[in-house]
C-alpha positions in Angstrom: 69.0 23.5 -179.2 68.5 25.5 -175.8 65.8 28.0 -174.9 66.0 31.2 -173.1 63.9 33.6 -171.6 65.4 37.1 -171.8 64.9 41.2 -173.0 64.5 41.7 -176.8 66.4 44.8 -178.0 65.2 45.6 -181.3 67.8 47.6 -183.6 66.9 49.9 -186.3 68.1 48.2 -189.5 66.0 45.2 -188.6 67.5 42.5 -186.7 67.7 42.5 -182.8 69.5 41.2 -179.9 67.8 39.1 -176.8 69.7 40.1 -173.5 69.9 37.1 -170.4 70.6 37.8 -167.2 74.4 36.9 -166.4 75.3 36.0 -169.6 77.9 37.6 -171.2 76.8 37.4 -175.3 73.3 38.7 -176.4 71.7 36.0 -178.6 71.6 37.7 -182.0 68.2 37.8 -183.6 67.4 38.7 -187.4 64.7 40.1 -189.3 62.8 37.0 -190.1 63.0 35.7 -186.5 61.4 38.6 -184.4 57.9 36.5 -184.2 56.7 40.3 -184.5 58.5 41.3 -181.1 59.2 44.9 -180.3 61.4 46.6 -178.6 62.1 45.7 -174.5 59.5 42.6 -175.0 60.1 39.5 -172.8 60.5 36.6 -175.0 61.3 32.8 -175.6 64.0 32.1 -178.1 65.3 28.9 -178.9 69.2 29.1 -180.0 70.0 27.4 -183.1 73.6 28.3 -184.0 76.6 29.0 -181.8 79.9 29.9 -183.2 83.3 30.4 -181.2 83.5 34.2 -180.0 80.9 35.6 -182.1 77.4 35.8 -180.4 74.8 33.3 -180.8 71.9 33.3 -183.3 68.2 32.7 -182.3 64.8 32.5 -183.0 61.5 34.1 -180.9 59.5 31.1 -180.2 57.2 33.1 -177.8 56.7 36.6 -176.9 56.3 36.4 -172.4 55.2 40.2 -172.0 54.5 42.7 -174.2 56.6 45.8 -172.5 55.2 48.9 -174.7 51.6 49.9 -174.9 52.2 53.6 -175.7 54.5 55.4 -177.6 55.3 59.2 -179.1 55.4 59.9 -182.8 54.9 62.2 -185.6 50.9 61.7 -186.9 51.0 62.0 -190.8 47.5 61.1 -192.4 46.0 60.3 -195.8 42.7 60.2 -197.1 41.0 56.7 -195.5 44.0 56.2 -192.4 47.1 57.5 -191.4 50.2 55.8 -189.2 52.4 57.6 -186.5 56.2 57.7 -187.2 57.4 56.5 -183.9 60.4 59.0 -182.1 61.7 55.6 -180.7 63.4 54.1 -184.0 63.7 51.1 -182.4 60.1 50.2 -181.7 60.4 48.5 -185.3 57.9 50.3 -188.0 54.9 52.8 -188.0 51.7 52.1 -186.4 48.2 52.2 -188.5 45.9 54.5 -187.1 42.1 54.2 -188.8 40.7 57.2 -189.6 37.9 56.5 -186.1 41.0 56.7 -184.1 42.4 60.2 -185.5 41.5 62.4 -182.6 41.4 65.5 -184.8 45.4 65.1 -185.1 46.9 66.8 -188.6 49.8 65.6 -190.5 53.3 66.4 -188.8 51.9 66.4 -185.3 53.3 65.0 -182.2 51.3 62.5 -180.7 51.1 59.7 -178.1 49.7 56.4 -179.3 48.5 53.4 -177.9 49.1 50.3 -179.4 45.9 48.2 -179.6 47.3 45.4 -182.3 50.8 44.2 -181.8 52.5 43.3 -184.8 52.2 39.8 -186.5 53.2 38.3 -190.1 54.5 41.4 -191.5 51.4 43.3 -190.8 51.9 46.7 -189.1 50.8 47.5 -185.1 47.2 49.1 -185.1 47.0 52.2 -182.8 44.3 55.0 -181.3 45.6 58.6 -180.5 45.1 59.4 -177.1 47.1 62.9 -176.9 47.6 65.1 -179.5 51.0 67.5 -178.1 51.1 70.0 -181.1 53.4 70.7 -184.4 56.8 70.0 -184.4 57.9 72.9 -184.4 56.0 74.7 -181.9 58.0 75.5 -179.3 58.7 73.2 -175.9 56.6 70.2 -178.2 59.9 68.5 -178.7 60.8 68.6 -175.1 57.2 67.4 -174.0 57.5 64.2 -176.7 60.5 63.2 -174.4 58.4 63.5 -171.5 55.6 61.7 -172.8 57.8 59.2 -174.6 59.5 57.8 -170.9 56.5 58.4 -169.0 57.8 60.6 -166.9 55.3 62.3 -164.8 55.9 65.6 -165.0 53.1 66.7 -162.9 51.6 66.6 -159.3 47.9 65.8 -157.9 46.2 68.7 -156.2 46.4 66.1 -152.8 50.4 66.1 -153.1 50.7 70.4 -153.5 48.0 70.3 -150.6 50.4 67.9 -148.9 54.1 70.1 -149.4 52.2 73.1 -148.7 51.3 72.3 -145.3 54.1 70.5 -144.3 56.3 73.9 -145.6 55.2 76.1 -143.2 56.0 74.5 -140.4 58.2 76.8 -138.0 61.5 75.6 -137.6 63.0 74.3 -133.9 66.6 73.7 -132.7 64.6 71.3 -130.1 66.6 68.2 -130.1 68.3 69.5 -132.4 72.4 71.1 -132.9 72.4 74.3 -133.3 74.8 75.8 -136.1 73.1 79.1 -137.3 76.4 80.9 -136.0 79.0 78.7 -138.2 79.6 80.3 -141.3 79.0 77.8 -144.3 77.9 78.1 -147.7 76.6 76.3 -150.5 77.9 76.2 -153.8 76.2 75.3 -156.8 75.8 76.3 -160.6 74.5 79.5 -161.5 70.9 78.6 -162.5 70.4 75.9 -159.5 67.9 76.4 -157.5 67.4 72.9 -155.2 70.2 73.3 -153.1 71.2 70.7 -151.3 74.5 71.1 -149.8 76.7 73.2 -147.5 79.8 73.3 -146.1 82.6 74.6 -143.4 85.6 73.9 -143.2 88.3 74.9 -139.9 91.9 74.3 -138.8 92.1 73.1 -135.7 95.4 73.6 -133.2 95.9 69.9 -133.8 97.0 70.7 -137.7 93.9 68.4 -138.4 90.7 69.4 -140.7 87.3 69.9 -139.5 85.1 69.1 -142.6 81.2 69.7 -141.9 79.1 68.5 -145.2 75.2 70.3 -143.9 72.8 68.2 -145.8 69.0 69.7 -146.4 67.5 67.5 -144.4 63.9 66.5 -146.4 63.1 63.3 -144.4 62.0 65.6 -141.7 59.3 66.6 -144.8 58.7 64.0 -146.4 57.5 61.4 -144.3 56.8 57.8 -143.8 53.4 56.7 -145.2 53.0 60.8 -146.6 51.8 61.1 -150.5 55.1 62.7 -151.0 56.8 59.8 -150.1 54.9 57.7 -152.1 55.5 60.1 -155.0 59.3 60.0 -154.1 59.8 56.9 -154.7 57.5 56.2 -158.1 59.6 59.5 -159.5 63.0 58.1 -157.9 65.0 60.9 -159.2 64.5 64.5 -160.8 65.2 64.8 -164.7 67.0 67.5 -165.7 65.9 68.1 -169.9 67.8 71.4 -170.6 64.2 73.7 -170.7 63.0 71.7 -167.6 63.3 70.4 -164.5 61.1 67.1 -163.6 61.6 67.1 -159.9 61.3 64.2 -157.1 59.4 66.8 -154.7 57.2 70.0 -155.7 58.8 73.1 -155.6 57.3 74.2 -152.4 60.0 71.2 -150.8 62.6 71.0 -154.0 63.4 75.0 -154.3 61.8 76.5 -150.9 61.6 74.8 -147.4 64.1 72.3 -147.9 66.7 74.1 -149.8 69.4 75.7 -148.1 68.8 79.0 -149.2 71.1 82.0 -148.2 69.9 83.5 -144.6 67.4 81.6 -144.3 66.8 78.6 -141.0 67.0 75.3 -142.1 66.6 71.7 -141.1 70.2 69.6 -141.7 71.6 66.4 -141.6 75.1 67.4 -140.7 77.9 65.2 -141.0 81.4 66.6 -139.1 84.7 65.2 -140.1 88.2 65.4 -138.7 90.6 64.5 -141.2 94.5 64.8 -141.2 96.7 66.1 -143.8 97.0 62.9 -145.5 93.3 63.0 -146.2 92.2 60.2 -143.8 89.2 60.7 -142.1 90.4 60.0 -138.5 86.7 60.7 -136.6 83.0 61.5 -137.5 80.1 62.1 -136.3 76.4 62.8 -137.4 73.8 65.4 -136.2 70.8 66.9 -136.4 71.0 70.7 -136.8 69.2 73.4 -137.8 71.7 76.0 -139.7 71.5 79.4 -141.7 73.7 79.2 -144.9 76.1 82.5 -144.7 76.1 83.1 -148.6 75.1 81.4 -151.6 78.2 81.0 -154.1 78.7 79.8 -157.7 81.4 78.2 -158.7 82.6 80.9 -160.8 82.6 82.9 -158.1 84.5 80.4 -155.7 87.2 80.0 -158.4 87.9 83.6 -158.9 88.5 83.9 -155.1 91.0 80.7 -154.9 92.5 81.9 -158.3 93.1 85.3 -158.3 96.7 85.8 -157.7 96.7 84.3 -161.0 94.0 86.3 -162.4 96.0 89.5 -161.5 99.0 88.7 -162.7 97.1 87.3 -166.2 97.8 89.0 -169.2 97.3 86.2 -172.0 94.1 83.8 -172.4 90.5 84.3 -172.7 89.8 88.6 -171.7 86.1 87.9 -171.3 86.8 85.3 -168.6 89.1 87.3 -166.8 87.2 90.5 -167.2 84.5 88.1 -166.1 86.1 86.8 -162.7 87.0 90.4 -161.5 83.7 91.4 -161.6 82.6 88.5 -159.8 85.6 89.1 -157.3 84.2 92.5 -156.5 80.5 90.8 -155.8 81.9 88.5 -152.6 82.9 90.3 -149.5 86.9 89.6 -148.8 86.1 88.2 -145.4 84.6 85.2 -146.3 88.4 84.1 -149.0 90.0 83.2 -146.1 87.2 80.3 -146.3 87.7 79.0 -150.0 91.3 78.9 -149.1 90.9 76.7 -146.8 88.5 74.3 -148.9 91.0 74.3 -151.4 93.8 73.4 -149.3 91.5 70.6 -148.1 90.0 69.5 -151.3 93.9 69.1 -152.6 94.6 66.7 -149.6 91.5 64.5 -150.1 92.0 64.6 -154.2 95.7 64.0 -153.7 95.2 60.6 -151.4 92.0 59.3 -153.4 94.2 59.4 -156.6 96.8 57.6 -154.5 94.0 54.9 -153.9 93.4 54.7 -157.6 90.7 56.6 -158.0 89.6 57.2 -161.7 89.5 60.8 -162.9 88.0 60.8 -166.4 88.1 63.7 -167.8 85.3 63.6 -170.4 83.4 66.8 -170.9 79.5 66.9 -170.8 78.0 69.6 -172.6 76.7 72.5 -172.3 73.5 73.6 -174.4 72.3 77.3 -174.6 69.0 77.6 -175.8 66.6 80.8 -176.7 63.5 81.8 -175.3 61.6 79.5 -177.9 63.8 76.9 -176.9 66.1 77.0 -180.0 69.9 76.0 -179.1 72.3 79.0 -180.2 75.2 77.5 -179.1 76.7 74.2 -177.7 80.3 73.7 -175.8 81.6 71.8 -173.5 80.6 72.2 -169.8 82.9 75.0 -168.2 84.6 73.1 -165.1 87.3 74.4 -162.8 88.4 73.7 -159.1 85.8 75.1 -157.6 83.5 71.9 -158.9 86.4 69.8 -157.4 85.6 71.3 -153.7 82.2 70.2 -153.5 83.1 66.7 -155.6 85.9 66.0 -153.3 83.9 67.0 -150.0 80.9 65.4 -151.5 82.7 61.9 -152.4 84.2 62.5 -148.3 81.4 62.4 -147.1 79.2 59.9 -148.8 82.5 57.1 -147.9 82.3 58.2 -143.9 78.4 57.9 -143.6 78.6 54.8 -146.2 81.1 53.0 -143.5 80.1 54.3 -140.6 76.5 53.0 -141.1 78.3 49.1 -142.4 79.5 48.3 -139.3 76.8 49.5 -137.5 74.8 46.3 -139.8 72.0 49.2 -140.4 69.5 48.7 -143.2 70.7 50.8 -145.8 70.9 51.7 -149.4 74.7 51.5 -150.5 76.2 52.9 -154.8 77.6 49.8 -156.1 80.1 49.6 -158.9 81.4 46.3 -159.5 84.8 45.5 -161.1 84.8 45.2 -165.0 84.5 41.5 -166.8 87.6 39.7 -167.9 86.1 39.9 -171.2 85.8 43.3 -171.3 89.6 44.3 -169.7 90.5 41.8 -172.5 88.9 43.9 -175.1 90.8 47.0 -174.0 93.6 45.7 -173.4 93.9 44.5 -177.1 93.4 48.2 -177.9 95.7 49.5 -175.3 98.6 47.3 -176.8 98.9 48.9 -180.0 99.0 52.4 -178.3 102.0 50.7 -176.1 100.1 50.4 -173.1 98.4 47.5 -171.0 96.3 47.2 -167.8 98.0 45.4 -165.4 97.5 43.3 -162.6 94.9 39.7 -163.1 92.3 40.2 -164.9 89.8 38.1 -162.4 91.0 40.3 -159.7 91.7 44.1 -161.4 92.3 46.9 -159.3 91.5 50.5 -159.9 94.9 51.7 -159.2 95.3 49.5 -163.0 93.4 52.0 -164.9 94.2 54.8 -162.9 97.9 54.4 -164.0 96.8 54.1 -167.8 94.9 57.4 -167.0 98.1 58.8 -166.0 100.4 57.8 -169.0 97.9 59.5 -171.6 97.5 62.6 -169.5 97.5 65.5 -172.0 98.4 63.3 -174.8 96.5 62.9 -178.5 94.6 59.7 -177.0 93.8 61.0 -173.7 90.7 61.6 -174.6 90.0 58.2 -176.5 91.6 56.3 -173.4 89.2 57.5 -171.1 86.4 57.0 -173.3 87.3 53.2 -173.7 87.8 52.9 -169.9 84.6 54.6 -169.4 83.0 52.1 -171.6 84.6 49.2 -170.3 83.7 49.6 -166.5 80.4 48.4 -165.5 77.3 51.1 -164.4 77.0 51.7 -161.2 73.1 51.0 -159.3 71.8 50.5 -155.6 71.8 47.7 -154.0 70.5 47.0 -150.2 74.3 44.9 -150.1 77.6 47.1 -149.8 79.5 46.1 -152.5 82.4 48.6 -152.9 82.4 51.7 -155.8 85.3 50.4 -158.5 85.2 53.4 -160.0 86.3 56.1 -156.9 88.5 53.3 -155.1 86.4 52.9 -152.5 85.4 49.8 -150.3 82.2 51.9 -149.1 80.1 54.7 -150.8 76.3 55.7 -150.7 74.8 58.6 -151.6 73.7 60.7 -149.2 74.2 64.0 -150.2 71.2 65.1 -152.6 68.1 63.8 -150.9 66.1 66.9 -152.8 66.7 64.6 -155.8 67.2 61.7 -155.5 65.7 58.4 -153.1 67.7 56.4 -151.6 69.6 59.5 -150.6 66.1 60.2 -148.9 65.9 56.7 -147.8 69.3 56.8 -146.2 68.0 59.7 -143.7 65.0 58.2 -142.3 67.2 55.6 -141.4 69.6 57.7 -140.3 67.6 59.8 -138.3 65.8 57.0 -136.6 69.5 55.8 -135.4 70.1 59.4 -133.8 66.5 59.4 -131.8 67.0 56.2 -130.9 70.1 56.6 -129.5 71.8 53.7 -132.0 70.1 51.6 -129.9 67.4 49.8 -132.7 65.7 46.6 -132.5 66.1 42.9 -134.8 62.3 44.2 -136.1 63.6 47.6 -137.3 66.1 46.1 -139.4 64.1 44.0 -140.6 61.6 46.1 -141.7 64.2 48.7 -143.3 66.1 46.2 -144.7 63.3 44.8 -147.2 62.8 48.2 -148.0 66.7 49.1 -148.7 66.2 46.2 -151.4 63.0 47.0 -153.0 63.8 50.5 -153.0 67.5 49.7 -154.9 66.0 47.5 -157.7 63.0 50.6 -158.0 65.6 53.5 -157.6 68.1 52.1 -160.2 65.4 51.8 -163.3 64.4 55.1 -162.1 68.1 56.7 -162.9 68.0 54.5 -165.9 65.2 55.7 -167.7 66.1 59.8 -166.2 69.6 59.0 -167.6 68.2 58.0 -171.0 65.7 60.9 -171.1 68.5 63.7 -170.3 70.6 61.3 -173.3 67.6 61.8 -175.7 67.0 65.7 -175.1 70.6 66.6 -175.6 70.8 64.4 -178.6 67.6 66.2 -180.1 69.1 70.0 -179.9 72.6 68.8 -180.5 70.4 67.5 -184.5 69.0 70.6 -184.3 71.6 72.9 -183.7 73.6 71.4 -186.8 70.6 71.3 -189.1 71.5 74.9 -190.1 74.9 73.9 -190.6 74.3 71.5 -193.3 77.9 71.9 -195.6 79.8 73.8 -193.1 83.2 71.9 -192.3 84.6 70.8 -188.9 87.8 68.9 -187.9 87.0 66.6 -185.6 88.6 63.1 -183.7 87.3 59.8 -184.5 85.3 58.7 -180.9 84.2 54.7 -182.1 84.5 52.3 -184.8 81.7 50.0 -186.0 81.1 47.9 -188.7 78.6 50.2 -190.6 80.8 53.3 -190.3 82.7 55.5 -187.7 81.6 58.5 -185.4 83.2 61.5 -185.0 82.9 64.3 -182.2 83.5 68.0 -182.8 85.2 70.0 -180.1 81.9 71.3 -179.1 81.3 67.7 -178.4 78.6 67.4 -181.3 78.8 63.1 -182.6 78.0 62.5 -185.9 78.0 59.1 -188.1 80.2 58.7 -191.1 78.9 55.7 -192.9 81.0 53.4 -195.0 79.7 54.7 -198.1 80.7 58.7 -196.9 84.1 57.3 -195.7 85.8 59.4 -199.3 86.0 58.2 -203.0 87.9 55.0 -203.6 87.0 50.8 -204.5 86.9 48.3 -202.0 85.3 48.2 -198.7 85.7 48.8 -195.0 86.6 46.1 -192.6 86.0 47.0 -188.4 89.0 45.3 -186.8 86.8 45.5 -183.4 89.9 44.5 -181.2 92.6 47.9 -182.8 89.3 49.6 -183.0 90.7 50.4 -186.5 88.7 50.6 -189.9 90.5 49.4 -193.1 89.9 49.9 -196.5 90.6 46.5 -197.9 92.0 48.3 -201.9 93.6 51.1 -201.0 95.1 50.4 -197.2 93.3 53.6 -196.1 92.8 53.7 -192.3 90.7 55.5 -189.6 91.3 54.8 -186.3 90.0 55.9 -182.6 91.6 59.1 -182.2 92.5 60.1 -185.5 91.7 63.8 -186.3 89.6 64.3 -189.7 87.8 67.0 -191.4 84.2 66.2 -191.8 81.2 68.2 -193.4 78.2 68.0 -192.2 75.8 65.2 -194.6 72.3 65.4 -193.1 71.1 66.4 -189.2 67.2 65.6 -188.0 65.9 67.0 -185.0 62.9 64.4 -185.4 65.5 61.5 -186.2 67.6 63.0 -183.8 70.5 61.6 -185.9 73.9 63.8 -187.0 75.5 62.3 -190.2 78.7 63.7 -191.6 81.0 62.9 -194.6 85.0 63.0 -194.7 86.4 66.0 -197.0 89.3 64.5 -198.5 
């Protein structure tokens, strides 16, 4: 028997898994082997069956650390005690509140709990309220549970708004500084965003090379050192964006005024200036300190109307309200400034065209787009409208995050590099099973895959049924990318250096990156063995702090979407949808609507018939062992909609046969 020490992930149907670090297979736990352990608890658990390719079984000997001491549910009470239904299915059970602990809460409240008695031989966790958030219902409660639930803090002390006030009025000075308030640049962003980060220029030059100038807002200059903000900055580590809201890094007074590059206005920039040849190739670089004044503020919208409207002129079919749409917007831009998005799409062609060369993954997989009322209530959900003009600012973007990333490597700087690591042999195995019954196959070894591998798989399915499932699969097969204080390469865009740099508004290390950058450039490059040293140790505890920061952001934005998509379809309970099948499991299948709405069909709403389903996990295939009947990834069904819970945040669906 061997023991482990490792992350307890409790699953809703009772059993759980214990994750190790570096090993490959979860040990499997079930329901009469938790030892009363909740979800993300560090345990003990001795292994006491192992079986060839199936994961290993277990049993929690000792729970380490107890990881969850509050939680958000729904309050419902009786006459003597009530118990909150916990949002967080996982958690494992209600929790028993005595009628001292109530806090005036009323049945079919939100609430925050904390958990005072963990739970132990089949008894239930003991909780007080501490927070009572309001019905259901009410509007912006559900978004707030999500807030409360991940701990987000979604508000600033008096001493940090004293702090970004003062430091946002100071006057702004081209001393030491380049000064580019006469080169026309502009940022370009989505309609509604307000923290701009970004601008850029781009020129010809008589040389037939590219000058590329990426104008970062330059919020080190801010947020300093040693400052509150700082400290803030890095608790936060990145802003959440929750559909209603925006949780951001830096108050407003930073986030949306000083440090954003707004239209006419002087601001403080991080410029990085790149000449680059018409194969895309960076060929020199250089970085500055500037003060600039952006020209315009554009959309993308409005960006792709200019670069497309010899089409749009000439467009007689498609969608009217789009093209009615783009004509207006047309009309909004003064025609001097087209020459410029010309040239940025010329550009942006180059750079795409030699990064897909290099193997760079393009997965097209829509995110969505929810539209929501003034109380909050989505009205409508599609995917997220994206054109070339969002390729521009990706492909300069991605430019410039490689140059500073490399340029900053060989100087040995202290530094904060994106890391994404190639995918396991295990897991190129697993897709490659799939792959081979579509007619395709990753190639190249599996202990040394290359990104040009999937990039060609990409290729093949372009605009064909399973493009979509393809780059799902791939998506799910590559590792997630972190920080890490070691560069490391990015699998993912091809590259053998990449940071980001480009949004220090929102995120950290982008804001860590500066300060070391700027301390190069007043330096003069020239930096001591004690600077680095110093840095360095921050670079790493700032990655590991940075990366659970995105994580839990990343599962927050997840949860919000997933509540309004449940709510959305709630009224549509019977309505009828074709649909693809998106994953197979061995308790049913999922299937996404084009709106790219995910609902579960179980086994037992897979349509009339004997028998049962068998998951073959390797063809990703379900089979109905009686009558032959398949579903497989990809497949396109007709579904009607079973059951959707906001609170539940759950979609289930049936096939219409």
């Amino acid at each position: 028997m061997e023991f482990f020490e490792g992350k307890y992930i409790n699953k809703e149907r009772g059993f759980g898994f214990v994750q190790i670090e570096g090993q490959e297979k979860d040990i499997f736990i079930g329901p009469r082997n938790k030892k009363g352990a909740m979800n993300n608890d560090i345990v003990q658990v001795k292994v006491f069956k192992t079986s060839k390719g199936e994961s290993p079984e277990g049993r929690i000997i000792k729970i380490v650390k107890r990881c969850t001491n509050e939680t958000v549910g729904t309050f419902i009470k009786s006459r003597n005690f009530g118990f909150v239904v916990p949002d967080d299915k996982s958690l494992g059970g209600d929790i028993f509140i005595s009628k001292a602990h109530w806090k005036k809460a009323k049945t079919n409240q939100k609430v925050v709990v904390e958990i005072t008695k963990y739970p132990e031989n089949k008894k239930k966790a003991e909780g007080v309220i501490k927070e009572v958030l309001g019905y259901i219902d009410e509007a912006g409660v559900d978004m707030l549970s999500i807030v409360k639930e991940f701990k987000l803090p979604n508000e600033f002390t008096k001493d940090i708004l004293d702090e970004a006030i003062k430091v946002s009025k100071e006057e702004i000075s081209v001393e030491n500084r380049l000064d580019l308030r006469d080169q026309e640049m502009f940022t370009i962003d989505g309609d509604s965003a307000k923290d701009l980060d970004d601008a850029v220029f781009v020129e010809k030059n008589d040389d037939d090379t590219w000058t590329l100038g990426v104008c970062i807002a330059d919020v080190s200059h801010y947020v300093r050192e040693g400052s509150l903000l700082n400290k803030e900055a890095i608790l936060r580590g990145t802003s959440v964006y929750m559909l209603d809201r925006v949780i951001p890094m830096l108050p407003k007074e930073l986030s949306n005024g000083i440090c954003s590059l707004n239209q006419h206005e002087d601001r403080y920039s991080l410029v990085c200036i790149m000449r680059i040849d018409n194969n895309g190739r960076v060929v020199d670089s250089e970085v500055k300190k500037a003060v600039i004044n952006v020209a315009r503020r554009m959309s993308y919208h409005e960006v792709y109307a200019i670069i497309n409207r010899d089409n749009l002129e000439l467009a007689e079919d498609g969608d009217k309200d789009k093209i009615k749409r783009d004509k207006a917007l047309l009309k909004g831009v003064d025609s001097k400034y087209y020459e410029h998005f010309e040239r940025m799409a010329k550009l942006a062609q180059i750079l795409k065209d030699r990064r897909v060369k290099n193997g760079y993954l393009s997965l097209d997989i829509p995110e969505s787009e929810i539209l929501l009322d003034e109380n909050g209530i989505p009205v409508e959900i599609r995917p997220y409208e994206i054109n070339f003009a969002n390729e521009i600012i990706e492909q300069f973007m991605l430019t410039a995050n490689e140059t500073i990333a490399e340029k900053f490597y060989w100087l040995e700087a202290p530094f904060i590099y994106r890391v994404h690591e190639k995918p396991s042999e295990e897991k190129i195995d697993e897709l490659n099973k799939f792959l081979y019954t579509l007619g395709y196959r990753v190639k190249g070894k599996k202990d040394d895959v290359q990104p040009k591998a999937f990039a060609e798989i990409l290729d093949e399915v372009k605009g064909k049924d399973e493009e979509k499932v393809v780059s799902n699969l791939i998506l799910r097969t590559l590792k997630i990318a972190k920080y890490e204080a070691e560069n490391k390469g990015h699998f993912g865009i091809a590259s053998k250096y990449y940071c980001h740099f480009t949004s220090p508004i929102r995120r950290y290390p982008d804001l860590f990156i500066h300060r070391v950058i700027s301390k190069y450039i007043d330096m003069n490059y020239d930096v001591t063995d004690k600077f680095k040293e110093k840095y360095q140790k921050q670079a790493e505890k700032y990655s590991i702090s940075s990366s659970d920061c995105e994580q839990i952001a990343t599962k927050a934005e997840r949860e919000s979407e997933d509540m309004k998509k449940a709510e959305f379809m709630e009224s549509r309970i019977g309505e009828e949808y074709e649909g693809i099948v998106s994953n197979v499991t061995n308790f049913g299948m999922f299937v996404e609507l084009p709106n790219t709405v995910e609902g579960l069909v179980r086994f037992e709403n897979l349509g009339k018939g004997n028998g049962y389903f068998i998951c073959n996990e390797a063809e990703k295939t379900l089979q109905n062992n009686v009558t032959g009947k398949i579903y497989r990834i990809g497949q396109r069904v007709k579904v009607r909609v079973l059951e959707a819970s906001k609170i539940l945040r759950k979609i289930n669906f049936e096939i219409v046969e």
